[in-house]
N, C-alpha and C positions, 0 to 999 in steps of 0.2 A: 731262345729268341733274343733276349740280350748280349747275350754275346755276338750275333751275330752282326745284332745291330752297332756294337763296341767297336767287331771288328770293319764295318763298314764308313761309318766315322772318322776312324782314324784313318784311313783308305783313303777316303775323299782329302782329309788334311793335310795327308801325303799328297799326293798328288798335287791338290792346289796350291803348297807351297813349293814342288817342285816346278812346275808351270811357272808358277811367279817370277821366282832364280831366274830360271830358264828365258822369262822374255825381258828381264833386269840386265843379266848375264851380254842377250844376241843385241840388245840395245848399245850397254855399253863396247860393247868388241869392237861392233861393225863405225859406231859413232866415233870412238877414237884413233880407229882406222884412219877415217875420213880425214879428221882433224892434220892427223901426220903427212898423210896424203897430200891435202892442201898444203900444207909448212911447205913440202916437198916439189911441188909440179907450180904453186902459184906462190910460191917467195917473194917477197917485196909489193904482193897486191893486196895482200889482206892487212897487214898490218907492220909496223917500224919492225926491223930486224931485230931489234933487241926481244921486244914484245914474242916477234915469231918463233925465238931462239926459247925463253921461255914458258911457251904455250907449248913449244915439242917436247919439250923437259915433265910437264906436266899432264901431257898427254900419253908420254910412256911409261909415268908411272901411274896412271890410272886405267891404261890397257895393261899392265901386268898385273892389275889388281882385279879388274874384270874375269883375266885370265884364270889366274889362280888361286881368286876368291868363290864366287858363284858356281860358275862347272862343277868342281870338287864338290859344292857340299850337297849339291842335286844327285849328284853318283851318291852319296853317303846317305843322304834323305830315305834313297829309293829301295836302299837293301839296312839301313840302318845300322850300317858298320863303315869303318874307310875300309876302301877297296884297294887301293895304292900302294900301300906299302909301308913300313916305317921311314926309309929314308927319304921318299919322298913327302911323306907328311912334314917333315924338316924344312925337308926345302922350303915347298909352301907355305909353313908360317913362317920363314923368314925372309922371304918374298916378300908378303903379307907385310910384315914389320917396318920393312927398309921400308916400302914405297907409300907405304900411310905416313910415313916424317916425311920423306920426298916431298909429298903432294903437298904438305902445308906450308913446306918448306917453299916451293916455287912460288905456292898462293903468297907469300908475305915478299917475295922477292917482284912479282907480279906489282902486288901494293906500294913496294920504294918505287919500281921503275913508271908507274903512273902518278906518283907525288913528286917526281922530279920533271916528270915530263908536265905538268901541270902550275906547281908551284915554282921553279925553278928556271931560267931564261934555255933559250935553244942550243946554247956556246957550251956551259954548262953541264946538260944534257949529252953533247955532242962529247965531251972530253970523258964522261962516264961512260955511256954504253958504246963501247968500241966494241969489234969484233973479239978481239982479244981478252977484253972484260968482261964479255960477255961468257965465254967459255970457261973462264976461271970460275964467276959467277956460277954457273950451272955446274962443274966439277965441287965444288965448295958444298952445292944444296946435294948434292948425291953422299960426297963422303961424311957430311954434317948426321945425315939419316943414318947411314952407316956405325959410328961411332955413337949416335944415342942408341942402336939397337944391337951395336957388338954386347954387352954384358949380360944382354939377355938371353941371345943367339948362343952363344959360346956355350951355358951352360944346356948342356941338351936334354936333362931331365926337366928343364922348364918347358919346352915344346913336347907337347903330348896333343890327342886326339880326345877331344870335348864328345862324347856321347851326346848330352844335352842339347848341343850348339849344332852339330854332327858338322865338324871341322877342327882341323891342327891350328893350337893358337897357344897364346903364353899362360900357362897356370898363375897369374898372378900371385896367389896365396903364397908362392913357393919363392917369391923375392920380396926381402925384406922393405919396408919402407924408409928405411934411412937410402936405399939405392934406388927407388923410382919415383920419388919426391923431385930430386937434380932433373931427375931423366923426364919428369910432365913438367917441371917449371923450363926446360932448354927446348923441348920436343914439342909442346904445346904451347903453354902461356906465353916463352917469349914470340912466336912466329904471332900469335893472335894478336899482342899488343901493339906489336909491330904496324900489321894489318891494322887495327882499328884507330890507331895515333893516323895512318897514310890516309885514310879516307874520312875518318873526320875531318882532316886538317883541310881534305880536298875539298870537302864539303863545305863549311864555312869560309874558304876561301870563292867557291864559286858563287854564294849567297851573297857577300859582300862585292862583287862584281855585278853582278846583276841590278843591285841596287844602284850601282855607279852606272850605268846602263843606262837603268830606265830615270836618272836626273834627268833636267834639262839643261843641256849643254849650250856653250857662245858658238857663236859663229866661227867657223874653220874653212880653210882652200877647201878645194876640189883633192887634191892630193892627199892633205891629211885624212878628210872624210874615206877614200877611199882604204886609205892603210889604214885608219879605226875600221873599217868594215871588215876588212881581210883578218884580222887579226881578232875580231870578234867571233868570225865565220871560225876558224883554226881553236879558237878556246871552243865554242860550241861541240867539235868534233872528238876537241882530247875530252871535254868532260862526259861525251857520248859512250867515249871506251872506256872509258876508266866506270862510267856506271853500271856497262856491261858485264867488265869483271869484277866491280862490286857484288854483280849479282852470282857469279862464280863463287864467292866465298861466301855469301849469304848465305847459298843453297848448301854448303861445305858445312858451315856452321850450326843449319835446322839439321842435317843428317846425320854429325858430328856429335855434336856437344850431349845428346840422348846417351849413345853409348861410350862418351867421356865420364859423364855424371856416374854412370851405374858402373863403369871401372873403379873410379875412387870411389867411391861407398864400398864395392867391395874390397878395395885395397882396402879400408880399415875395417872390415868385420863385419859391415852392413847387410844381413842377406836382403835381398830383393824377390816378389812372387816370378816364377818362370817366364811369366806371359810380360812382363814387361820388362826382361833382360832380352827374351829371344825378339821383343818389339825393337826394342832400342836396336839391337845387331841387324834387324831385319832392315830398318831406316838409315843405315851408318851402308850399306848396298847399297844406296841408291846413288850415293853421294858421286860416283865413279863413273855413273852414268849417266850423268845429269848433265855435264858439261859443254859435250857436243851441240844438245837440243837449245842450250842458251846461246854458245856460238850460231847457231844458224837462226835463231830466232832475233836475234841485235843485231848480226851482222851479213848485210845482203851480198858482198862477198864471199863471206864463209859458206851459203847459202846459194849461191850460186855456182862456186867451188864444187858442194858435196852433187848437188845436180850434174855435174859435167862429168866429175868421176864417177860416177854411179853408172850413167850413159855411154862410159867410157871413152869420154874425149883426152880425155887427161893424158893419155898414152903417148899422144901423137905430139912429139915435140915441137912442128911444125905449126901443127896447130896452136898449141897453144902457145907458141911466139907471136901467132900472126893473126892466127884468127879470133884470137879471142879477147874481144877489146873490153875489160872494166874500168869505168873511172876510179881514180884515187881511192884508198881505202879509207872509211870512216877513223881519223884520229893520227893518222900520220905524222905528221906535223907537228913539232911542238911550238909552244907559244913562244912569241919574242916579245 
């Protein structure tokens, strides 16, 4: 009778953690789909090219991590072994590796480009994010991830298949701490500080405007009033975006920083109860998928965007030259 009921238990566990994966997993796929999609069919409506050039960067490395994070470990869940293969377990965690620095990596690059475009005049701006810049910029954050995660990669007795986790990941225990000390202060802390120096600084700058706002002002032409309004209107909209993608890395951060902590404790010897390492790894999944639903949730472009593709207008080139009229996107514009 107890066993029966043991093996039922864990049956249901199975299960409902693989159901979870599974609608974690089709959320993220199909949402950063969209995303690319959008970059791709409505270019120059949703947001400044630099921005959009960014967000595709960030988008592909959070559908390869959908890809070949979630899937995989549902297959493994459900028969409680990996089914794949040795060398593809490889792969996959080194997929896995690159595109988790990727992703913080664009997130703090996301953060300069809305502290410039915020703090900084439009001329400025303009002479930074060129098109040319911008691809350097994104080659940079790919081979930046690359080179924090080659020493790990390389050795391929560190990539093994976690029973526990049921996924190919880096045996931490097996790299020393004088080598992944450099590799969390270059691969994590500095992208975070970066990020939290951009938005703070955006933030008390926008606090101290607002107060100059709401003084009360002398008397001005018709012309000034007007160009103060335009130019109020235009900060409004960059501080719109840039709080949208604040919320991108906010949401990076609650998913994140869980299964950061329980890595360094274990990097130094700390065990942790099971239930709140597989918790942490289980909330650090989400992170990949979460992005999309904030793009369409702030922005009624992006949102308008993922409706049209879905409906499949997006195909038709014509239409969307012609038919399909959005106003400006929120935040376009930088402040002069």
């Amino acid at each position: 009778m107890n066993s029966t009921a043991d093996v039922y238990e864990l049956t249901a566990a199975v299960i409902a953690e693989a159901l979870s994966l599974s609608v974690i997993s089709s959320v993220g796929i199909v949402g950063n789909i969209l995303v690319l999609l959008s970059s791709y069919f409505y270019s120059g409506r949703l947001t400044k090219y630099a921005l959009s050039v960014f967000i595709v960067n960030l988008g592909i490395a959070d559908l390869s991590l959908t890809m070949f994070y979630e899937p995989l470990i549902v297959g493994a869940v459900l028969i409680d072994a990996w089914p794949f293969g040795l060398r593809f377990c490889e792969i996959s965690a080194t997929v896995i590796l690159i595109c988790s620095y990727a992703s913080i990596n664009f997130l703090a690059v996301i953060a300069v480009h809305n502290y410039v475009l915020i703090m900084k005049n439009s001329q400025l701006y303009a002479k930074i994010f060129t098109k040319k810049a911008c691809a350097l910029i994104s080659l940079f954050g790919w081979v930046f991830a690359i080179l924090c995660s080659l020493n790990m990669v390389v050795n391929q007795n560190r990539l093994q298949y976690s029973p526990e986790y049921h996924q190919c990941r880096i045996d931490f225990t097996k790299i020393p701490v004088v080598e992944m000390v450099p590799l969390t202060l270059c691969g994590f802390t500095l992208p975070c500080t970066i990020i939290a120096f951009c938005y703070c600084s955006i933030y008390i700058t926008v606090k101290r405007s607002r107060r100059r706002v709401a003084a009360p002002a002398f008397a001005i032409s018709t012309d000034m009033a007007v160009e103060q309004a335009r130019q109020v209107r235009r900060r409004k909209e960059n501080v719109k975006l840039a709080f949208s993608m604040f919320l991108v890395v906010a949401a990076f951060v609650i998913c994140f920083l869980p299964f950061q902590t329980v890595y360094l404790l274990t990097l130094f010897g700390i065990e942790l109860p099971y239930f709140v390492s597989r918790s942490a790894d289980f909330i650090n999944t989400l992170n990949y998928s979460i992005n999309p639903i904030i793009y369409a949730w702030r922005n009624d472009q992006y949102r308008v965007a993922f409706k049209k593709i879905l409906l499949g207008r997006c195909f038709s080139r014509r239409n969307m030259n012609n038919k399909w009229a959005v106003k400006p996107s929120t935040g376009i514009t930088p402040v002069s």
